[in-house]
DRENZAMAR-889280 format. One record per residue (C-alpha): x, y, z; residue number from 1. Coordinates in steps of 0.25 Angstrom, whole numbers, padded with zeros to 4 digits. Each point is the difference from the previous one (the first is absolute). Layout:
<recs>
+-------+-------+-------+-----+
:     X :     Y :     Z : num :
+-------+-------+-------+-----+
:     X :     Y :     Z : NUM :
...
+-------+-------+-------+-----+
</recs>
This chain:
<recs>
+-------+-------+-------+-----+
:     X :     Y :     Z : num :
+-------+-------+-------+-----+
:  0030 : -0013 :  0229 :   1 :
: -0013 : -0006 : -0005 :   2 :
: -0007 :  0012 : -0001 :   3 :
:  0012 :  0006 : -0008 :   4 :
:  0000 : -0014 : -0009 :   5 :
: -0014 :  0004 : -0002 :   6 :
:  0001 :  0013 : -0004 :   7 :
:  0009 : -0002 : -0010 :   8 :
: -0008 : -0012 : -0006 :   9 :
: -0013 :  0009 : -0001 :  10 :
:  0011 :  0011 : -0006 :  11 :
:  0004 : -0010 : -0011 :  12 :
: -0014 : -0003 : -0003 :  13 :
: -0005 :  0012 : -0001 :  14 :
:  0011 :  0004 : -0009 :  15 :
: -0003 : -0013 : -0009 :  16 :
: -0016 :  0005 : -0001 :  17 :
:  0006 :  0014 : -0004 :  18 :
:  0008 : -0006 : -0011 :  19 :
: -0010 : -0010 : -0004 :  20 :
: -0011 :  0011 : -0002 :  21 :
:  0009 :  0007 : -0008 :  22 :
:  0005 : -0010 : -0006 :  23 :
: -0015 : -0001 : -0006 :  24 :
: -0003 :  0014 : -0004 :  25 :
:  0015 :  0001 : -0009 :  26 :
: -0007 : -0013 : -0006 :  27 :
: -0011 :  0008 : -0001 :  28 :
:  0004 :  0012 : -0007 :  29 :
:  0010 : -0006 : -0010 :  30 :
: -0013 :  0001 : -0009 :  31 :
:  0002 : -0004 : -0015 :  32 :
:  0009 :  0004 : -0010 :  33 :
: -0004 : -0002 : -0015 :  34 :
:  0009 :  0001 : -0012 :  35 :
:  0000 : -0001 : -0016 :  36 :
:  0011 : -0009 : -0003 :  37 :
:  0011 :  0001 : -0006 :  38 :
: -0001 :  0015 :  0004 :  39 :
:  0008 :  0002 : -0013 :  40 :
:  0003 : -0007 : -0013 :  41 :
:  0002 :  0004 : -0013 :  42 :
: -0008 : -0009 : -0011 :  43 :
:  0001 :  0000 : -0016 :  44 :
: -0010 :  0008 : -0008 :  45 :
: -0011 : -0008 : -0004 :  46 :
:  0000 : -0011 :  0012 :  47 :
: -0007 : -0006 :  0012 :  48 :
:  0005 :  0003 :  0011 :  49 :
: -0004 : -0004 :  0014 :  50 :
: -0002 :  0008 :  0013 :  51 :
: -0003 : -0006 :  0014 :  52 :
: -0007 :  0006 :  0012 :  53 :
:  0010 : -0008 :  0012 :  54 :
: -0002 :  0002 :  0016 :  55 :
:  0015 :  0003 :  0002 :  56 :
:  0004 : -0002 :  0015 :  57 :
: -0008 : -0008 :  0009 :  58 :
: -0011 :  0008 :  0007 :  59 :
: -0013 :  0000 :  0006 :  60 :
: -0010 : -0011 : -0004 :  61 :
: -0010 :  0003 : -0010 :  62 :
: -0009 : -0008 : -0007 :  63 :
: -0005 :  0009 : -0013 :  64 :
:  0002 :  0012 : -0006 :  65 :
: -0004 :  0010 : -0010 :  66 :
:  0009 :  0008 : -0011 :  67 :
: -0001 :  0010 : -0010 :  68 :
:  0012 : -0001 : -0009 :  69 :
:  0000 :  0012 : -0010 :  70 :
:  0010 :  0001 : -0014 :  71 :
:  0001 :  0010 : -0012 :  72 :
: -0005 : -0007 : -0011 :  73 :
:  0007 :  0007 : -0012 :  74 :
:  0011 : -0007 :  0005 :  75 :
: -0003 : -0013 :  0004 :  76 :
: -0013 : -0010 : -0001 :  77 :
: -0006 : -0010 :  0011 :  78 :
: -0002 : -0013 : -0007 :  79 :
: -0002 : -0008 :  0011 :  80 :
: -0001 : -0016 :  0003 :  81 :
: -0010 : -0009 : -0005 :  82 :
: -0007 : -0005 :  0008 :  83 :
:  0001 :  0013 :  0010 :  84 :
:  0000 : -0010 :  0011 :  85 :
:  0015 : -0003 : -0003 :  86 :
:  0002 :  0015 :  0005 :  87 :
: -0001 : -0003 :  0014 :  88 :
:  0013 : -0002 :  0006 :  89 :
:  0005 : -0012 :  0008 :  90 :
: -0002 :  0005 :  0014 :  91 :
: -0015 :  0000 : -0004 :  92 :
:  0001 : -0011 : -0008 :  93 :
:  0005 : -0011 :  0011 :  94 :
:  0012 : -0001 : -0010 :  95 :
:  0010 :  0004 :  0009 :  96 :
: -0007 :  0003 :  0015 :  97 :
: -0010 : -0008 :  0006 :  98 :
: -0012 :  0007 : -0005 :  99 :
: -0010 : -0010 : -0003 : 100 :
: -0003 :  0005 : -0016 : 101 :
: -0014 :  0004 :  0003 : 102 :
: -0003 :  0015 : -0004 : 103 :
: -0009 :  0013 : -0005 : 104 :
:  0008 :  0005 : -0009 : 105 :
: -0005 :  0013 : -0009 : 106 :
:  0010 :  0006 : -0012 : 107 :
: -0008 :  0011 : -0007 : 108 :
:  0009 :  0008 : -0011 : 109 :
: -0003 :  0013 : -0002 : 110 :
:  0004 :  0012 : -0011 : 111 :
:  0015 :  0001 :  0007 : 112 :
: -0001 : -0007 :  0014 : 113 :
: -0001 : -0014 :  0004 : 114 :
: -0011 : -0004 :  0012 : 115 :
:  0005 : -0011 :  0009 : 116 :
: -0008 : -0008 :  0012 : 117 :
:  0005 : -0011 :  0004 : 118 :
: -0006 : -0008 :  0014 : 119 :
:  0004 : -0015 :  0004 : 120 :
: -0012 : -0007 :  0005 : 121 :
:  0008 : -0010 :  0008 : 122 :
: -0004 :  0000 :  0014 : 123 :
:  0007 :  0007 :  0012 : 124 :
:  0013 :  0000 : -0012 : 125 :
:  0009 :  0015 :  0000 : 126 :
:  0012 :  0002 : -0006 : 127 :
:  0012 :  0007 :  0003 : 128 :
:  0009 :  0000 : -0012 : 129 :
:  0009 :  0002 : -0005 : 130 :
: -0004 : -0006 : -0015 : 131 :
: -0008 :  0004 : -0012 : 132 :
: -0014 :  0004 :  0001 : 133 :
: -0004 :  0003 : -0015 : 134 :
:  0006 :  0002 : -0013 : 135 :
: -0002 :  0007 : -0013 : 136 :
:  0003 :  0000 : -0014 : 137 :
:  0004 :  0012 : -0010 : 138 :
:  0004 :  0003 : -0015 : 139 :
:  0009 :  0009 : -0001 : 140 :
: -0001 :  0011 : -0012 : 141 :
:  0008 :  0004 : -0011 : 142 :
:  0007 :  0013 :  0005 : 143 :
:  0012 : -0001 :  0008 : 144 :
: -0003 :  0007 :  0013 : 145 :
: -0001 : -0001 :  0015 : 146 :
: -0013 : -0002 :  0006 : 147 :
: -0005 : -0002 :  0014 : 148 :
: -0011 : -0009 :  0006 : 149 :
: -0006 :  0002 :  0015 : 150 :
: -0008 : -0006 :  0011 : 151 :
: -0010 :  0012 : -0001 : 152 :
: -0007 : -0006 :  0014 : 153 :
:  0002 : -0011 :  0008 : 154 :
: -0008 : -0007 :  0013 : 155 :
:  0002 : -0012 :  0006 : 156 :
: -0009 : -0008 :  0010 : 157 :
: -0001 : -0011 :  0010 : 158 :
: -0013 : -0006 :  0005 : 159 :
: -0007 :  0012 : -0005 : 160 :
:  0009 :  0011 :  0007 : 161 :
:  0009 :  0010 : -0008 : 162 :
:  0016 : -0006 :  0002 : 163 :
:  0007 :  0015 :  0003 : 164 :
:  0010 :  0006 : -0005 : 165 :
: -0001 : -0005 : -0014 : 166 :
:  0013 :  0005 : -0008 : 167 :
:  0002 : -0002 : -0015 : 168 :
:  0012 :  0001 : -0011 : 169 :
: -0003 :  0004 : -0014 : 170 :
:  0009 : -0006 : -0011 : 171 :
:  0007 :  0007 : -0013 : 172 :
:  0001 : -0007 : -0013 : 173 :
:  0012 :  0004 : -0012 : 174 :
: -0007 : -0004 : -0012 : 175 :
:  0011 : -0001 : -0011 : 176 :
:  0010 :  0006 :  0009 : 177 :
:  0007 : -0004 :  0011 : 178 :
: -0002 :  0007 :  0014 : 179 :
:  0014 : -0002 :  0003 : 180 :
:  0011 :  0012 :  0001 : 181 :
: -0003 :  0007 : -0013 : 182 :
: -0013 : -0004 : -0005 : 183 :
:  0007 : -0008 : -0010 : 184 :
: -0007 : -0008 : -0012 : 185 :
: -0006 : -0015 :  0004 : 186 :
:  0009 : -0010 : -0004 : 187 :
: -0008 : -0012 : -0004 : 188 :
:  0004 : -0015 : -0002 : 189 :
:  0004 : -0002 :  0016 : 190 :
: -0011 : -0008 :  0009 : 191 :
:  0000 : -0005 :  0014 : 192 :
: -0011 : -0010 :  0004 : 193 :
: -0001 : -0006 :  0014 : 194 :
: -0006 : -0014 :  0004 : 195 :
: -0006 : -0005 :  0010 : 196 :
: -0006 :  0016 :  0004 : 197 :
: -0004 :  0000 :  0010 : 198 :
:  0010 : -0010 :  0006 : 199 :
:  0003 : -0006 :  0013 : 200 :
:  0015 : -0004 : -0004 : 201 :
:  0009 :  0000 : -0011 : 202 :
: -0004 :  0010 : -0011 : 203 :
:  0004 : -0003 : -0014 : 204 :
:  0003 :  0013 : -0009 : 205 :
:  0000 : -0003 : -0017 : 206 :
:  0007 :  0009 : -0005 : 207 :
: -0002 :  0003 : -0016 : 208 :
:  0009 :  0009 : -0008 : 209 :
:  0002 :  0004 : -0014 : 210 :
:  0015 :  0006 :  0003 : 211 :
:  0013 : -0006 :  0006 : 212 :
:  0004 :  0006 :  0012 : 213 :
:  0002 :  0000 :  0017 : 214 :
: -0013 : -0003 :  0007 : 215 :
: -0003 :  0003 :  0015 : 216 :
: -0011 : -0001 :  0008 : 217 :
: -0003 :  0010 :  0012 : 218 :
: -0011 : -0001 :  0010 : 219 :
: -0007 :  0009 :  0009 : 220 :
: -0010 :  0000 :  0009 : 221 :
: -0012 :  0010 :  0002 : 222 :
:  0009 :  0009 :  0006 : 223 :
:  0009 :  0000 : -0012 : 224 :
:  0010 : -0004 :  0009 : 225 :
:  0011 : -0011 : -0008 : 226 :
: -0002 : -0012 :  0007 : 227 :
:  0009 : -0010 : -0012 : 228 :
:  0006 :  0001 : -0012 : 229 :
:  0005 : -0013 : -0009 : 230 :
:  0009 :  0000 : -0011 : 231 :
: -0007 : -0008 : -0012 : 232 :
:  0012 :  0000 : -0007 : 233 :
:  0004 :  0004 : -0014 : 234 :
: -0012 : -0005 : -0010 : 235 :
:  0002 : -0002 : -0015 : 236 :
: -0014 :  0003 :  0000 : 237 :
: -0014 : -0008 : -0002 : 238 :
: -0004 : -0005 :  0011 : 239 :
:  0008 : -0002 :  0014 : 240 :
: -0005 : -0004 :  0014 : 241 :
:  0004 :  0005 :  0014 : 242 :
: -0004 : -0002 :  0015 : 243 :
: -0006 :  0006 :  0013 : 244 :
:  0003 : -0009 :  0011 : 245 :
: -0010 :  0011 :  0009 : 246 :
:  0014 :  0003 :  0009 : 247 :
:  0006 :  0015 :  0000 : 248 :
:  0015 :  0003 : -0003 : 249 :
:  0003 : -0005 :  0013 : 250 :
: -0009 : -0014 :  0000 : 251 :
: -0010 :  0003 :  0009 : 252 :
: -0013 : -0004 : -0005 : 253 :
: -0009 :  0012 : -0004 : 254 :
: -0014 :  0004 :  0004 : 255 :
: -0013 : -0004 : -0005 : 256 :
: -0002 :  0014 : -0009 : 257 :
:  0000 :  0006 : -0014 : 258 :
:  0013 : -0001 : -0008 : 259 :
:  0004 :  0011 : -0011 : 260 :
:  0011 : -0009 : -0009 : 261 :
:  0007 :  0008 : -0011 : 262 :
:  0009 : -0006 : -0011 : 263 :
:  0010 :  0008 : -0005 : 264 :
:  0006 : -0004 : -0013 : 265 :
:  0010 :  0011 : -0005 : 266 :
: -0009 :  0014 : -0001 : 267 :
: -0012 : -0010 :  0000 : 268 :
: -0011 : -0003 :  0010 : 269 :
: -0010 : -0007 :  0003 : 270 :
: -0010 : -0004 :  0013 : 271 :
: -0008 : -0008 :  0008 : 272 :
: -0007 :  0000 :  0012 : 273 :
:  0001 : -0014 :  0009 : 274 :
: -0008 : -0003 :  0013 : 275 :
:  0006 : -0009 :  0010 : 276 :
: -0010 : -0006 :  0009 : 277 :
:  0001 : -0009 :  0013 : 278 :
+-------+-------+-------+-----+
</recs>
């Protein structure tokens, strides 16, 4: 009887070990996956306009990376931030992880393509995401077209060794149309501005608008999968306000992640990007 107790016990521990190594190389393989965010948006001619490169889902760690991000410059411009230190995103930052704001950071512009290093320097810190890691500024031109933005290469390190596999998602951009159904003409005159972002509660969405009409608000997650949608109600227009308590359609408190939150006002949209952090 012992014996067989016995057996079963090793069994069970064995079976544990099996799992836990497995465990450990899934962790292992998750790797990274990079994305421009929004992955689409459509702007006004002759605006700025913002792109982020984001960590979507939690991965393996990493503590640095390097980037080429490339664009057709007949149709948009970089302008970039001043100064280009406020281009590092908050996971390096320490803004929103636990990175300790330390970092080699290197942003060289070329003809077409942006060149992106960026290493903290905080000791035995790695990162997992998910969370913004850079981001960039654009101005858009004065012909109405659709243009497209890549991560031409992506790597991704921890204490000196490559992080594997490394997966990216490149972003398209509706420059006085809209990249919904149809390609229609951008309306103007509807915005939607998110505060606190990245927030750990409650977001705040202003909502400004130069028509009457129905506004509603959809969010999605990185998989645009429909996670809420609250009614704001019928606006006369100006300026109105509406809430994100960070709960889905059934109440449950939603991950830590990146948001895509549409308004929709009539045929009229407009976007924003929100990041919800532990």
């Amino acid at each position: 009887m012992r014996t067989s107790k016995r057996v079963v016990l090793h069994s069970i521990c064995a079976a544990l070990a099996i799992a836990s190594l497995l465990s450990a190389r899934a962790a292992h393989a998750q790797g990274v996956h990079a994305a421009l965010i929004p992955a689409e948006q459509s702007v006004s001619l002759n605006t700025d306009f913002t792109l982020e490169i984001d960590v979507t889902p939690a991965g393996s760690a990493f503590n640095g990376f390097n980037a080429i991000v490339d664009y057709d410059t007949t149709a948009i411009t970089f302008v970039g931030y001043s100064p280009v230190s406020l281009q590092e995103g908050c996971l390096m930052t320490g803004a929103c992880s636990a990175a300790c704001g330390s970092t080699f950071h290197r942003f060289t512009p070329d003809a077409d393509s942006l060149s992106i290093k960026d290493f903290l320097l905080c000791n035995q810190i790695a990162l997992t995401g998910p969370g913004q890691i850079y981001r960039l500024k654009f101005h858009s031109g004065n012909v109405q077209q659709i243009t497209n933005i890549h991560i031409r290469s992506a790597a991704f390190f921890n204490a000196g060794l490559f992080v594997t596999p490394v997966t990216t998602s490149n972003a398209r951009v509706g420059i006085g149309v809209s990249l919904a159904v149809g390609d229609a003409p951008l309306s103007t005159g509807l915005r939607l501005r998110a505060e606190p972002n990245p927030a750990r509660a409650s977001v705040h969405f202003s909502i400004e608008s130069d028509a009457a009409g129905e506004q509603r608000l959809e969010i999605h997650d990185v998989t645009e999968r429909l996670v809420r949608r609250i009614d704001a109600g019928f606006a006369a227009g100006g300026t109105t306000q509406a809430i994100w308590d960070g709960n889905d359609a059934f109440g449950r408190r939603v991950a830590a992640g990146l948001y895509l939150v549409t308004l929709r006002s009539g045929e009229r949209t407009a976007r924003v990007r929100v990041a919800l952090i532990q």
